[in-house]
N, C-alpha and C positions, 0 to 999 in steps of 0.2 A: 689405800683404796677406800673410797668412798662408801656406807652404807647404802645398802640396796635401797632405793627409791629415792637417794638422795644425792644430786648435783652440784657440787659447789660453784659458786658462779666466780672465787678468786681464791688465793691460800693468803698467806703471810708473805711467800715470796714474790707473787707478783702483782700486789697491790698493799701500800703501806696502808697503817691502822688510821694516818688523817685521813682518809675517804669515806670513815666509818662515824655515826655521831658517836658510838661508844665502843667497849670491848667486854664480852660476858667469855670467861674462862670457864667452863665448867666442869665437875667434881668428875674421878674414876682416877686411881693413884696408879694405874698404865701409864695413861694420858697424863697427867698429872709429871711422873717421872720423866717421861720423852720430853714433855715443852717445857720443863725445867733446865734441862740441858740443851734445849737448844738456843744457839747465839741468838738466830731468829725471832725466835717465839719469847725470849726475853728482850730484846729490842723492840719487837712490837707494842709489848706491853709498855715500855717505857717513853715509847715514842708517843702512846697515846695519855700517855701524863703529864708527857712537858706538852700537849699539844690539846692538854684541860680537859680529856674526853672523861666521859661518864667510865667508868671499870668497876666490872662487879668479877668474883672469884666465888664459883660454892663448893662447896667441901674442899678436897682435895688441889681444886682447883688454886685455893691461896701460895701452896706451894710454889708456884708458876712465878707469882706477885712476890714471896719471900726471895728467890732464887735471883728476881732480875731488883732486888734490896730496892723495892715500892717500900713504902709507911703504911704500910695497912693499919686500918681506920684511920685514914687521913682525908680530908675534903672529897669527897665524891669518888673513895674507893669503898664498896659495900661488899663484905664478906662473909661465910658462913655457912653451916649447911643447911638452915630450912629456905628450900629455893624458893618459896613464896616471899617470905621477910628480905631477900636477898635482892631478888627483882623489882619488889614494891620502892626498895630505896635506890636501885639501877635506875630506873624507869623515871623516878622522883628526878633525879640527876637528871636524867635525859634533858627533860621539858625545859631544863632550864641555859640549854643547850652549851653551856661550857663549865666549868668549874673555876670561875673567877678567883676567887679565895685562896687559891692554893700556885696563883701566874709568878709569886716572886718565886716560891718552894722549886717550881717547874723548871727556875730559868736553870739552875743548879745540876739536873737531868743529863747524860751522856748522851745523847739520841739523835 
């Protein structure tokens, strides 16, 4: 269930991670635990690596990226817990709207 005052306008399940320019996973080892075990929520992630999106992970959140075996700190995966330094290099990615560098690494990806 969604936090109060807040709508999702799609999940994981009914809109894949290419519709998105990136994927921010973020920290609480709850959450953290659930989207590690889920098939979904690690196909998302991996879907959005072979498919060069920008992926940032803070805190807790890397566990999600360990679980579905991403290379953390690899080409335009930004990890960590201070969410400011974590963003700043998400964001960095963004602009540069795919993560070229890392397309042979990608093709390798199950997704």
């Amino acid at each position: 269930m969604p936090a109060e005052g807040i709508e999702p306008d799609a999940t994981i399940l009914s809109m894949p991670s290419l519709m998105f320019d990136g994927v921010v996973v973020a920290g609480g080892a709850a959450s953290a635990k659930a989207l590690s075990e889920s098939s979904d929520a690690r196909h998302f992630v991996l879907e959005a690596y072979k498919h060069l999106k920008a992926i940032a992970a803070i805190g807790d959140g890397e566990e999600v990226l360990a679980a579905s075996h991403l290379p953390i700190g690899d080409d335009g995966v930004s990890v960590g817990s201070d969410v400011g330094q974590v963003m700043k290099s998400f964001i960095g990615t963004m602009s540069q709207h795919r993560v070229w560098s890392r397309a042979q690494k990608a093709e390798t990806v199950p997704a």
